[in-house]
N, CA, C and O atoms as a GROMACS GRO file, in nm:
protein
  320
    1UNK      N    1  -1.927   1.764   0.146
    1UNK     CA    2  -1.842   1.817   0.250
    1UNK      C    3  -1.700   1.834   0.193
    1UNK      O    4  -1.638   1.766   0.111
    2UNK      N    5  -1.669   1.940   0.261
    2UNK     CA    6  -1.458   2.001   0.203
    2UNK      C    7  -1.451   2.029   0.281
    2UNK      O    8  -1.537   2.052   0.366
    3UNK      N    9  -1.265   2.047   0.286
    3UNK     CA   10  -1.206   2.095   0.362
    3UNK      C   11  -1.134   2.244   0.307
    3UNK      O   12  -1.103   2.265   0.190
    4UNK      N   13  -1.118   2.331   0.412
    4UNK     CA   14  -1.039   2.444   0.365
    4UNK      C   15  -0.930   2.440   0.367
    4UNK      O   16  -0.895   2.489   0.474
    5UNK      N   17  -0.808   2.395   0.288
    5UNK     CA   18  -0.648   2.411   0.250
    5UNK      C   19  -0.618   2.514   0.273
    5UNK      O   20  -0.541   2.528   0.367
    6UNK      N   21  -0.657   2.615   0.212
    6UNK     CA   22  -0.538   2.750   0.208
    6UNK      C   23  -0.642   2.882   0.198
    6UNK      O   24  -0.759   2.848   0.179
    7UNK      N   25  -0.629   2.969   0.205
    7UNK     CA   26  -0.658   3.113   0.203
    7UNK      C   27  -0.570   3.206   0.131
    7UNK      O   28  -0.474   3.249   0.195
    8UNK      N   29  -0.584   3.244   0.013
    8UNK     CA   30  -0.505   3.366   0.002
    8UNK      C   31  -0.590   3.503  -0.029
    8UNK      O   32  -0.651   3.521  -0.135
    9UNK      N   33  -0.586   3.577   0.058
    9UNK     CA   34  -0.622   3.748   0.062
    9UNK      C   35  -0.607   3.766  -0.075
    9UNK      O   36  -0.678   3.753  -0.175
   10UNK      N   37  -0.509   3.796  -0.055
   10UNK     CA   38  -0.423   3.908  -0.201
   10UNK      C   39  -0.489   3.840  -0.356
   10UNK      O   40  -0.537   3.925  -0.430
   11UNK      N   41  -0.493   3.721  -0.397
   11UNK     CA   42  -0.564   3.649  -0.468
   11UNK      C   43  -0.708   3.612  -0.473
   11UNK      O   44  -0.776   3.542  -0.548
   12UNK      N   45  -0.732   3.686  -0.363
   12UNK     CA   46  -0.916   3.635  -0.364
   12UNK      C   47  -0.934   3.442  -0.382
   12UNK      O   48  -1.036   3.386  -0.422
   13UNK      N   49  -0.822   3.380  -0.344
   13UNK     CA   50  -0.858   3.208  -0.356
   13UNK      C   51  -0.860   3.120  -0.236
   13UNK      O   52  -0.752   3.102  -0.179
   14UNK      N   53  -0.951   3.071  -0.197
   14UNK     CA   54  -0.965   2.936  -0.165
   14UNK      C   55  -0.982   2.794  -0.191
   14UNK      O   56  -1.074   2.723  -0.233
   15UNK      N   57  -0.843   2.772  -0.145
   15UNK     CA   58  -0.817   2.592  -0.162
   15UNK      C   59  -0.932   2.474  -0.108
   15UNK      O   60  -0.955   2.469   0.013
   16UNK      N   61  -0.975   2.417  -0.166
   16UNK     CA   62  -1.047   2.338  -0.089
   16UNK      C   63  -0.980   2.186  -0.097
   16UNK      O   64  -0.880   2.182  -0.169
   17UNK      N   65  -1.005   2.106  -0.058
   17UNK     CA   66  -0.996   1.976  -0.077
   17UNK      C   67  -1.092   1.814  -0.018
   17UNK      O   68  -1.122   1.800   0.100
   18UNK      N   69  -1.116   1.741  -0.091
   18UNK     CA   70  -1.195   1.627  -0.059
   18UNK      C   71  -1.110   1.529   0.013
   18UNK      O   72  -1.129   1.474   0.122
   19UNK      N   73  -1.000   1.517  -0.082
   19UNK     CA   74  -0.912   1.382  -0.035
   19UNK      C   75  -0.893   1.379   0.122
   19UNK      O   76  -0.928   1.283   0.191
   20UNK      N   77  -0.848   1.465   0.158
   20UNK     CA   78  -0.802   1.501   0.324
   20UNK      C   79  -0.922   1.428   0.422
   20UNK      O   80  -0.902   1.385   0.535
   21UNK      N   81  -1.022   1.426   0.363
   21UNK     CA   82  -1.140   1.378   0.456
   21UNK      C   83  -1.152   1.214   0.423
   21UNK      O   84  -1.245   1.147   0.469
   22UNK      N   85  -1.056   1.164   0.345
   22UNK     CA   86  -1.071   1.015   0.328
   22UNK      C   87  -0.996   0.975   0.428
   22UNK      O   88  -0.911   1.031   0.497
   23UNK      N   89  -1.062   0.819   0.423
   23UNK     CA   90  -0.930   0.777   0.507
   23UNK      C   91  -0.865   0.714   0.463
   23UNK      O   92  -0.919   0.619   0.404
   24UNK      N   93  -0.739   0.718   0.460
   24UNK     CA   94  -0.601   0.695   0.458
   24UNK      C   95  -0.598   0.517   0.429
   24UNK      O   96  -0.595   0.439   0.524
   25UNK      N   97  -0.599   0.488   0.339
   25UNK     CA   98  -0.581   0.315   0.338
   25UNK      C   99  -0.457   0.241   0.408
   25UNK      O  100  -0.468   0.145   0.483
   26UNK      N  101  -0.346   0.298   0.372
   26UNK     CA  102  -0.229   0.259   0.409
   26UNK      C  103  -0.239   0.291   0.551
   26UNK      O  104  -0.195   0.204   0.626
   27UNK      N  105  -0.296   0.414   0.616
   27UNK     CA  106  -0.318   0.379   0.786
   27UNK      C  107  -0.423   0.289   0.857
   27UNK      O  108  -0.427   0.257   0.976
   28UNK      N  109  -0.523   0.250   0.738
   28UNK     CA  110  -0.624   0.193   0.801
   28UNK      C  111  -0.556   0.047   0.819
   28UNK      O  112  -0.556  -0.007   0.930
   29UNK      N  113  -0.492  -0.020   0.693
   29UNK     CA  114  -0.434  -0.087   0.673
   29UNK      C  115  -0.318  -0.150   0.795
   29UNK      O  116  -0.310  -0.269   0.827
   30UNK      N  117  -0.236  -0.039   0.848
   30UNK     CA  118  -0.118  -0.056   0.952
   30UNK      C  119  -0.222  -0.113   1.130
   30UNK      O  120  -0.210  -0.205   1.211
   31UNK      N  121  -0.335   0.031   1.110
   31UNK     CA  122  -0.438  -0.035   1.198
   31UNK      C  123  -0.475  -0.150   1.228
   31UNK      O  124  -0.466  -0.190   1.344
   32UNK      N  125  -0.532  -0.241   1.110
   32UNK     CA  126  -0.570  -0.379   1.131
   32UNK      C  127  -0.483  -0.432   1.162
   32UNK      O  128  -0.495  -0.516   1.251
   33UNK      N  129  -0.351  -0.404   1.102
   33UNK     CA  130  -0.231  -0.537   1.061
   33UNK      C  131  -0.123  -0.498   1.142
   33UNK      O  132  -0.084  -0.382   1.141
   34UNK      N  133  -0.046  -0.626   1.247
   34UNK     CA  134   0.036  -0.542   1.337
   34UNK      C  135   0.163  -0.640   1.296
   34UNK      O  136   0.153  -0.748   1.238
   35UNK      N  137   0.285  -0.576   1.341
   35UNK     CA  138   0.409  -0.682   1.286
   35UNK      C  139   0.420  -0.838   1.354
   35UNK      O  140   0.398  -0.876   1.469
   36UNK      N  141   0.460  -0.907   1.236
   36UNK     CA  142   0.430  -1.117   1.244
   36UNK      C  143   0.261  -1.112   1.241
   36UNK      O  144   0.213  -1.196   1.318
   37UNK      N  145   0.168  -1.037   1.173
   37UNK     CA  146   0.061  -1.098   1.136
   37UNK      C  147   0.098  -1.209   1.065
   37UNK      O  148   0.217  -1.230   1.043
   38UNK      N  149  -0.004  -1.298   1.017
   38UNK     CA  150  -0.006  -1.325   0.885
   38UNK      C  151  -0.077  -1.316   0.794
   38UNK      O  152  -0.172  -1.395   0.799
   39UNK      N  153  -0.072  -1.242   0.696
   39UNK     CA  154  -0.190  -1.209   0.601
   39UNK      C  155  -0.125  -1.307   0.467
   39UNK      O  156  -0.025  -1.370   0.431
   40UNK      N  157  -0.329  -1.247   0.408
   40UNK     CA  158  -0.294  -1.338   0.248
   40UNK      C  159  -0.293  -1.236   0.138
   40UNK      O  160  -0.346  -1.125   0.134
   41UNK      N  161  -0.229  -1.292   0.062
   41UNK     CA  162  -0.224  -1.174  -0.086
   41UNK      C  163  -0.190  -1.267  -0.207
   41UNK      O  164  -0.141  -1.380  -0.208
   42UNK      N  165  -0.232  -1.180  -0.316
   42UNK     CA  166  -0.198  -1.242  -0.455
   42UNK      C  167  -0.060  -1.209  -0.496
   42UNK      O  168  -0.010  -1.100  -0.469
   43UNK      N  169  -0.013  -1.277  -0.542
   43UNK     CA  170   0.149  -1.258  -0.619
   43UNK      C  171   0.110  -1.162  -0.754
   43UNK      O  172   0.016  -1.205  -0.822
   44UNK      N  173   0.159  -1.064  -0.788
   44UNK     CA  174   0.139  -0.987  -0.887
   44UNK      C  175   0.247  -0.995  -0.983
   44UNK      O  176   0.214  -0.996  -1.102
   45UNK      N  177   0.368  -1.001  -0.954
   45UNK     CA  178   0.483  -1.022  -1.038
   45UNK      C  179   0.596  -1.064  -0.953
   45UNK      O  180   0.618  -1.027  -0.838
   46UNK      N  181   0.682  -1.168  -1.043
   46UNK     CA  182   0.795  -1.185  -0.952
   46UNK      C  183   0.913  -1.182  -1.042
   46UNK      O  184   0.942  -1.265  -1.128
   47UNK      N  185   1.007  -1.021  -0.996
   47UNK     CA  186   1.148  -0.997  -1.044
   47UNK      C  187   1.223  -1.095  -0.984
   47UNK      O  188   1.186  -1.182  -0.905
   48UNK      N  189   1.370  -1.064  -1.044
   48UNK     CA  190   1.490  -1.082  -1.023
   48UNK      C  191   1.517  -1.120  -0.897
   48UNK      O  192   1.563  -1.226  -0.856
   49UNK      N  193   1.462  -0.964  -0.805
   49UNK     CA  194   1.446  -0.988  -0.681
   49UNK      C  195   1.421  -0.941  -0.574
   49UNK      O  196   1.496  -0.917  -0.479
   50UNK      N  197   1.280  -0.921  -0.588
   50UNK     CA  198   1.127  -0.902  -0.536
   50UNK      C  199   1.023  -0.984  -0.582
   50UNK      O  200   1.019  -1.021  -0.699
   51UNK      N  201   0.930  -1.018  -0.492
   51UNK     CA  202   0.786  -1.046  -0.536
   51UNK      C  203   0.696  -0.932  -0.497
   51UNK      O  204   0.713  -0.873  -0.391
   52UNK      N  205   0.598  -0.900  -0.583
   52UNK     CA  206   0.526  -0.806  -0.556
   52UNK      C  207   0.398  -0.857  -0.554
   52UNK      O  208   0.344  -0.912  -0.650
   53UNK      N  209   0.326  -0.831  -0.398
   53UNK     CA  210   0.206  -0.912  -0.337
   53UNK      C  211   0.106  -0.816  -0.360
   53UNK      O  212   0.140  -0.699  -0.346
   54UNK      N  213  -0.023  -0.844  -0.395
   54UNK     CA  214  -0.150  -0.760  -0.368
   54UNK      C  215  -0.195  -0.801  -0.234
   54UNK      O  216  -0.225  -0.920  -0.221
   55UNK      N  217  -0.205  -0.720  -0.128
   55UNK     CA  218  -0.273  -0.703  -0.010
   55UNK      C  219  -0.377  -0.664  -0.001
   55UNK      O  220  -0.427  -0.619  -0.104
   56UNK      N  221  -0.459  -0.664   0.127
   56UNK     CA  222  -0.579  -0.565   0.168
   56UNK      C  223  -0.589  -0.436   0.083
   56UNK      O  224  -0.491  -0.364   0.064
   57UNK      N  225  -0.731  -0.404   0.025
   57UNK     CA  226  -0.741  -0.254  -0.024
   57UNK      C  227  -0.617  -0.197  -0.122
   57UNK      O  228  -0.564  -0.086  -0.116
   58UNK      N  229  -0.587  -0.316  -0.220
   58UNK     CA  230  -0.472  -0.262  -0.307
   58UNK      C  231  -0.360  -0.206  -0.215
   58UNK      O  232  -0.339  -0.085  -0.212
   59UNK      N  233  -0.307  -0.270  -0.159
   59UNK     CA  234  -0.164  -0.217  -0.059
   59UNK      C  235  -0.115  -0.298  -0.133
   59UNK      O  236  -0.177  -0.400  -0.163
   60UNK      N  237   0.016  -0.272  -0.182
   60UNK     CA  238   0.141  -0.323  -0.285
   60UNK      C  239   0.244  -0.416  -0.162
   60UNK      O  240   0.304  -0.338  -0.087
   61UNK      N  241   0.260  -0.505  -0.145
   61UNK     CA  242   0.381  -0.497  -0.026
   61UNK      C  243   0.473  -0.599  -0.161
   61UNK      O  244   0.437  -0.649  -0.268
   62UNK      N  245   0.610  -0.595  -0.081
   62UNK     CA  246   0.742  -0.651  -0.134
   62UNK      C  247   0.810  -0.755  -0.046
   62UNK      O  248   0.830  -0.735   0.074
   63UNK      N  249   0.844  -0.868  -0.111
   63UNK     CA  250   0.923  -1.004  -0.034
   63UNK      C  251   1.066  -0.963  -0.144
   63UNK      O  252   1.039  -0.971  -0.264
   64UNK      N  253   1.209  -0.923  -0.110
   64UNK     CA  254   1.317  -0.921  -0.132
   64UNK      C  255   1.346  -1.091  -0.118
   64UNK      O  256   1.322  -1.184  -0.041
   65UNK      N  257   1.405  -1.065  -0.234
   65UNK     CA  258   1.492  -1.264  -0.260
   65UNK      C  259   1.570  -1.213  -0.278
   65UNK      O  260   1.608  -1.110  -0.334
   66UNK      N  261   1.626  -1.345  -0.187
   66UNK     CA  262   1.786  -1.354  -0.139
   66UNK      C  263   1.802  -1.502  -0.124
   66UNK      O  264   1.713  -1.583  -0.149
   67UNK      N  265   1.940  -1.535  -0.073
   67UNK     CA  266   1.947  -1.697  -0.113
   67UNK      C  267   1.814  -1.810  -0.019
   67UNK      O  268   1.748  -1.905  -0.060
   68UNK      N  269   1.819  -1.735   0.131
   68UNK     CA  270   1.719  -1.770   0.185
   68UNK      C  271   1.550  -1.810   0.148
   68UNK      O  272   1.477  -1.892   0.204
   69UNK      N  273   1.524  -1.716   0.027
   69UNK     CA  274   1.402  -1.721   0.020
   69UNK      C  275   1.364  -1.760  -0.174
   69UNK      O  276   1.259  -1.734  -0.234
   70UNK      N  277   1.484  -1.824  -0.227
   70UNK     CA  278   1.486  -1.850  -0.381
   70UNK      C  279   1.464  -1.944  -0.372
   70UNK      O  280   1.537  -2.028  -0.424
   71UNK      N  281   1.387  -1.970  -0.322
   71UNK     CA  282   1.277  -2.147  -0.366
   71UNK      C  283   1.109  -2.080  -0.359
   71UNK      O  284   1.011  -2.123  -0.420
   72UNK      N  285   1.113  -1.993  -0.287
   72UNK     CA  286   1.002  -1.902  -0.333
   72UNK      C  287   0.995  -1.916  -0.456
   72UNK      O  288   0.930  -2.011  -0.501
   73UNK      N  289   1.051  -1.838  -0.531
   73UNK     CA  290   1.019  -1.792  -0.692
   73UNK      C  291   1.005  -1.951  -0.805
   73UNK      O  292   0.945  -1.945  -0.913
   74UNK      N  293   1.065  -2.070  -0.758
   74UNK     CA  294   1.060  -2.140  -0.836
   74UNK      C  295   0.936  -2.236  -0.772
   74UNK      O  296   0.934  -2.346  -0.827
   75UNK      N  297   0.850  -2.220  -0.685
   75UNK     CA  298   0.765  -2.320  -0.652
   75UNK      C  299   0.628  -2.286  -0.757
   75UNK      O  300   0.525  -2.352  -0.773
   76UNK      N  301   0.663  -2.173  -0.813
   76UNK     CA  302   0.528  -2.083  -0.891
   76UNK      C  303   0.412  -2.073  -0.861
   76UNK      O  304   0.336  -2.042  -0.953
   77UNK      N  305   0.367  -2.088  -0.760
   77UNK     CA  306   0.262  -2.064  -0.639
   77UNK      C  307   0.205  -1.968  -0.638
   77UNK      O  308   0.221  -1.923  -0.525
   78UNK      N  309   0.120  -1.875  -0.718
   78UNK     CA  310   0.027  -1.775  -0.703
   78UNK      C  311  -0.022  -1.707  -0.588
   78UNK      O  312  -0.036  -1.586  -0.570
   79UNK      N  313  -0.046  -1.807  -0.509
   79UNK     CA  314  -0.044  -1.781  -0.307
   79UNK      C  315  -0.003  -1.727  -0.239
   79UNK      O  316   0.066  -1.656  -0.313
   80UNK      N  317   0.022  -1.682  -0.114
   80UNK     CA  318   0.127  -1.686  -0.019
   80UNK      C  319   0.040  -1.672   0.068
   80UNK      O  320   0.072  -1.668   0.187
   0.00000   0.00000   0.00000
């Protein structure tokens, strides 16, 4: 199954596309998850100042450090 993108006459071309018929992770994602969930994820790297979490279905999310939250980075906790 495709979808039809575009039409052009004058070119004799039709666009098709697959992706359009997926669904959307990052909406499926917002679907499940509503704001003050609490979800779990893996710590992937931790800058200067960000941590970068693996979520649901490879969703990337970001924790900004700031003075509030710099005991985060030194507890070295793989978790959250």
């Amino acid at each position: 199954m495709t979808i039809i993108l575009q039409i052009d006459i004058e070119k004799e071309r039709i666009s098709l596309g697959i992706k359009q018929l997926l669904n959307n992770i990052f909406d499926t994602f917002i679907s499940n998850n509503k704001k003050n969930d609490i979800l779990l994820g893996k710590i992937l790297e931790i800058k200067d100042s960000v941590i970068l979490i693996n979520l649901d279905n490879n969703i990337i999310g970001n924790i900004k450090i700031n003075n509030k939250n710099k005991n985060l980075k030194r507890r070295g906790n793989n978790k959250c």
